[in-house]
C-alpha positions in Angstrom: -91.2 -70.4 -179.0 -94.4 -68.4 -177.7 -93.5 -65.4 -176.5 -95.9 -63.6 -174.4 -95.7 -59.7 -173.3 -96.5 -56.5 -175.3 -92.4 -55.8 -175.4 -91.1 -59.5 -176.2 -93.9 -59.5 -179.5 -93.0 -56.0 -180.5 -89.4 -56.4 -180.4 -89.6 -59.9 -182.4 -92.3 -58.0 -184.9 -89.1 -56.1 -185.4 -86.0 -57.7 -184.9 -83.9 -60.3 -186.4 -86.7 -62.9 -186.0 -89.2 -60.9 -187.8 -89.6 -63.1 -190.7 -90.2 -66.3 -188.5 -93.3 -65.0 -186.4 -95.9 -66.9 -187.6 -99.0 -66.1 -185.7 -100.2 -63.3 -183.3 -103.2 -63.6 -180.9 -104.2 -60.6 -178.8 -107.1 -59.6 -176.6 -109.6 -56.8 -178.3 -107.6 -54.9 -175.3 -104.5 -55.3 -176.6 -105.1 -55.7 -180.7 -105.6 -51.5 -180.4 -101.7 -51.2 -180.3 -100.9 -48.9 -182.8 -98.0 -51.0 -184.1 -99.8 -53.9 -184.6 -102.1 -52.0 -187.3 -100.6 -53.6 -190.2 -100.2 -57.2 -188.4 -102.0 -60.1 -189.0 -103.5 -61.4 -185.8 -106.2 -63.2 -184.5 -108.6 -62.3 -181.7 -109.0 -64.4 -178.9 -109.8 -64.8 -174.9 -107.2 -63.7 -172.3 -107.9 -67.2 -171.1 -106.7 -68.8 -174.3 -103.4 -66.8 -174.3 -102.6 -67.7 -170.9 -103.5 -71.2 -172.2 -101.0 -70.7 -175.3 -98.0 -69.3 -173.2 -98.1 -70.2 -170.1 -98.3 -67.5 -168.2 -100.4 -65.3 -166.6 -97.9 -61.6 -167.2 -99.3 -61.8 -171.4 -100.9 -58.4 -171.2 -103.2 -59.6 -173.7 -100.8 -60.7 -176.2 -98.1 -64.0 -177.3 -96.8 -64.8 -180.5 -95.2 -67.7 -182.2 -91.7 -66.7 -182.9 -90.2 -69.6 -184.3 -87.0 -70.8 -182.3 -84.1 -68.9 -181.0 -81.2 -68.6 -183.0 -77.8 -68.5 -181.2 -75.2 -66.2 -182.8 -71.3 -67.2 -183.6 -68.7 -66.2 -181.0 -66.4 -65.7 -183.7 -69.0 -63.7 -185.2 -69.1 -61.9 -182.1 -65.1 -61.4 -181.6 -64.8 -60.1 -185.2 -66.3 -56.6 -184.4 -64.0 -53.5 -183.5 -63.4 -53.3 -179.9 -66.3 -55.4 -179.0 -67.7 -55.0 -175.4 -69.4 -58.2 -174.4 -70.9 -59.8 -171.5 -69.8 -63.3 -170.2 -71.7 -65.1 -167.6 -70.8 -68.0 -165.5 -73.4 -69.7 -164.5 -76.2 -67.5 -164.4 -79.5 -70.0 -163.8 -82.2 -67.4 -163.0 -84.3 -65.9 -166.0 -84.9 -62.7 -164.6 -81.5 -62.4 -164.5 -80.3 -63.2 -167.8 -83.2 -61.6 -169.3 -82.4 -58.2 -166.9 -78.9 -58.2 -168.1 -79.5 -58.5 -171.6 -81.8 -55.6 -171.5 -79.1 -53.4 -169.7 -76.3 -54.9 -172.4 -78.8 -54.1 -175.1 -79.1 -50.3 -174.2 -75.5 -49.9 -173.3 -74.6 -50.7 -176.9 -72.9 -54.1 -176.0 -72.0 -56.6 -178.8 -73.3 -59.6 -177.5 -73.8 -61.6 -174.7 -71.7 -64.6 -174.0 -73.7 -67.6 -171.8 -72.3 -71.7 -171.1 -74.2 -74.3 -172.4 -74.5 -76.3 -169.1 -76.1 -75.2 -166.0 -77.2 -71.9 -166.9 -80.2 -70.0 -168.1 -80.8 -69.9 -171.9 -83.4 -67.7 -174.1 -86.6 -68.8 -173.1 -89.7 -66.5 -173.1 -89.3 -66.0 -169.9 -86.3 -64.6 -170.6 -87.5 -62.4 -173.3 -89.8 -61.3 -171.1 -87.5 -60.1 -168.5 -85.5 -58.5 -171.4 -88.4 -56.6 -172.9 -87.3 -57.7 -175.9 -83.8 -57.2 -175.8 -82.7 -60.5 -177.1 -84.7 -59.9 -180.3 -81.6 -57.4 -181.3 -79.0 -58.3 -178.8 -76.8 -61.4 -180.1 -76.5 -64.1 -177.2 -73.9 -66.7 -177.7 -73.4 -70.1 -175.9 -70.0 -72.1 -175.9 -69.3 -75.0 -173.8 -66.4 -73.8 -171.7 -66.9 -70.4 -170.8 -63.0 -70.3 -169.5 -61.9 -71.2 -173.0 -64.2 -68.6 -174.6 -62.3 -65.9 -172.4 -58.8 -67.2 -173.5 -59.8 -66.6 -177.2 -61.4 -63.2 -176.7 -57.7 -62.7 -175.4 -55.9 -64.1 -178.3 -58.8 -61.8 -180.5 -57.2 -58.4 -178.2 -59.8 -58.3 -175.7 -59.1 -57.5 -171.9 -61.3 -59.4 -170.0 -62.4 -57.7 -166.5 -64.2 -59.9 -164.2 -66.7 -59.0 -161.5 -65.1 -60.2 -158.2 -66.0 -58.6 -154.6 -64.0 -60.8 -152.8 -61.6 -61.6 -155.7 -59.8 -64.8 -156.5 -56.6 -66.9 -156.8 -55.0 -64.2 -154.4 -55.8 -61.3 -156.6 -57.3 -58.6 -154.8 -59.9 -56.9 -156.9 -59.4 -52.8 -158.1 -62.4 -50.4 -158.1 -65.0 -50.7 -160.9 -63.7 -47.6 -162.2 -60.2 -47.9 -161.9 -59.3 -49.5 -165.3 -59.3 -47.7 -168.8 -61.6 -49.7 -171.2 -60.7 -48.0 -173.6 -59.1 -49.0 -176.8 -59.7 -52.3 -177.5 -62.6 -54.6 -176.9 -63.9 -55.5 -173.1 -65.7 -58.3 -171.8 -67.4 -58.0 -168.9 -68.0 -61.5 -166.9 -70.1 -61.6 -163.9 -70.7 -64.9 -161.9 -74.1 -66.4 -160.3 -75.0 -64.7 -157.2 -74.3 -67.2 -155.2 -71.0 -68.7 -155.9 -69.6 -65.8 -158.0 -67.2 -66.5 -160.2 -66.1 -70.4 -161.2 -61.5 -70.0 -160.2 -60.9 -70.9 -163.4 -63.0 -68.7 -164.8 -62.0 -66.2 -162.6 -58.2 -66.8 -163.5 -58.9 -66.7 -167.5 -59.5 -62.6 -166.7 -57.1 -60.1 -167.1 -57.9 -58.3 -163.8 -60.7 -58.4 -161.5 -63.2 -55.5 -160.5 -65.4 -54.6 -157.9 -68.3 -52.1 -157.4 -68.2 -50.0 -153.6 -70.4 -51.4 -151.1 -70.9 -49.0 -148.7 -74.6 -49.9 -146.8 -75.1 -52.7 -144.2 -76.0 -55.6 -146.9 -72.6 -57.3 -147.9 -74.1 -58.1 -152.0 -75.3 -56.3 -155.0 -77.5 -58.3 -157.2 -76.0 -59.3 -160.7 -78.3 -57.5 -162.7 -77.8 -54.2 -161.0 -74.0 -54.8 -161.0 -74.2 -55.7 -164.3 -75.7 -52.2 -164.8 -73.7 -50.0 -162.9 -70.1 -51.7 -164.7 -71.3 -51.9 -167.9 -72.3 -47.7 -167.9 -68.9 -46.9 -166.6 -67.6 -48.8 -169.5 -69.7 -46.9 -171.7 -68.5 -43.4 -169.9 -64.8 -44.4 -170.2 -65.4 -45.4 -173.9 -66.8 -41.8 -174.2 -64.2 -39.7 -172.7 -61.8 -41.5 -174.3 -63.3 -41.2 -177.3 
């Protein structure tokens, strides 16, 4: 995987897949990083970076990173009052890249995606993270409904993101539920379609953030967001 983006290469230079980056190229521009003093690199053409990655958004700078390791759910579901993020269906990179950044720096566990028809950890999506994902464990199972009935079983309460709710539930406000004492995940559906009924229906309670202007949708990234701090803030005054 070349990753490309000052963030993304710092974060790997750092993270869990700091052994496996095997080669650094940067621009004479961007080789004056002061955390890249003591790293190996070699000097090329912005041209021949774009050429390497891909893309155009380098800022003078990719890396071989080796590939992406996935983490455990179990691994994931063993921690003490986890809070995790589940999404259904999420297929644009920005997104899951956005998301992971805001689970990252929320404290979150891990992040929770399917294997079909969704985004998964591409550089892109390191990019959008600014290298989040390099510290943040992401998780893939193949039936996201079934993953939600074990984080049950583990003492989870799962609360999913539902304007219009589902099944005949009608959603409570965002900050109506105490997330405290035991772990939380957090599901959130694509922006179109929202959340899959079953998946919706595998949550303990659904949840929905005010709209109060003239547009009728939040984007998932800035719900994400705004849930995932009042989790944090109901952790903390329960704490």
């Amino acid at each position: 995987m070349i990753l490309y983006g000052r963030n993304p290469v710092r974060e790997a230079l750092r993270g869990r897949r700091a052994g496996s980056v095997s080669e650094v190229w940067a621009t004479a521009g961007a080789a004056r990083e002061p955390w890249l003093r003591d790293v190996q690199m070699r000097a090329v053409a912005a041209d021949e970076i774009e050429r390497r990655c891909g893309s155009s958004a380098h800022q003078g700078l990719c890396a071989d990173a080796g590939a992406y390791h996935y983490a455990s759910t179990d691994d994931l579901l063993r921690g003490e009052n986890p809070l995790l993020v589940a999404l259904d269906q999420i297929q644009d990179p920005q997104n899951l890249g956005s998301i992971c950044r805001s689970a990252e720096c929320a404290g979150a566990a891990g992040v929770v995606i399917p294997e079909r028809r969704a985004a998964e950890v591409t550089p892109a999506v390191c990019k959008a993270s600014a290298g989040a994902v390099e510290h943040l464990p992401v998780a893939r199972v193949r039936n996201l409904a079934d993953f939600l009935a074990d984080a049950r079983r583990a003492g989870c309460w799962c609360y999913g993101a539902s304007a219009e709710g589902a099944d005949g539930r009608v959603p409570v406000a965002y900050d109506a539920p105490d997330y405290s004492g035991a772990g939380v995940v957090l599901v959130l559906g694509s922006e179109g379609s929202g959340l899959r009924p079953r998946v919706a229906g595998a949550c303990d309670e659904l949840i929905a953030l005010p709209l109060l202007g003239r547009i009728e949708s939040l984007g998932v990234s800035a719900a994400a967001s705004a849930v995932l701090y009042e989790i944090l803030q109901s952790r903390g005054r329960k704490a």
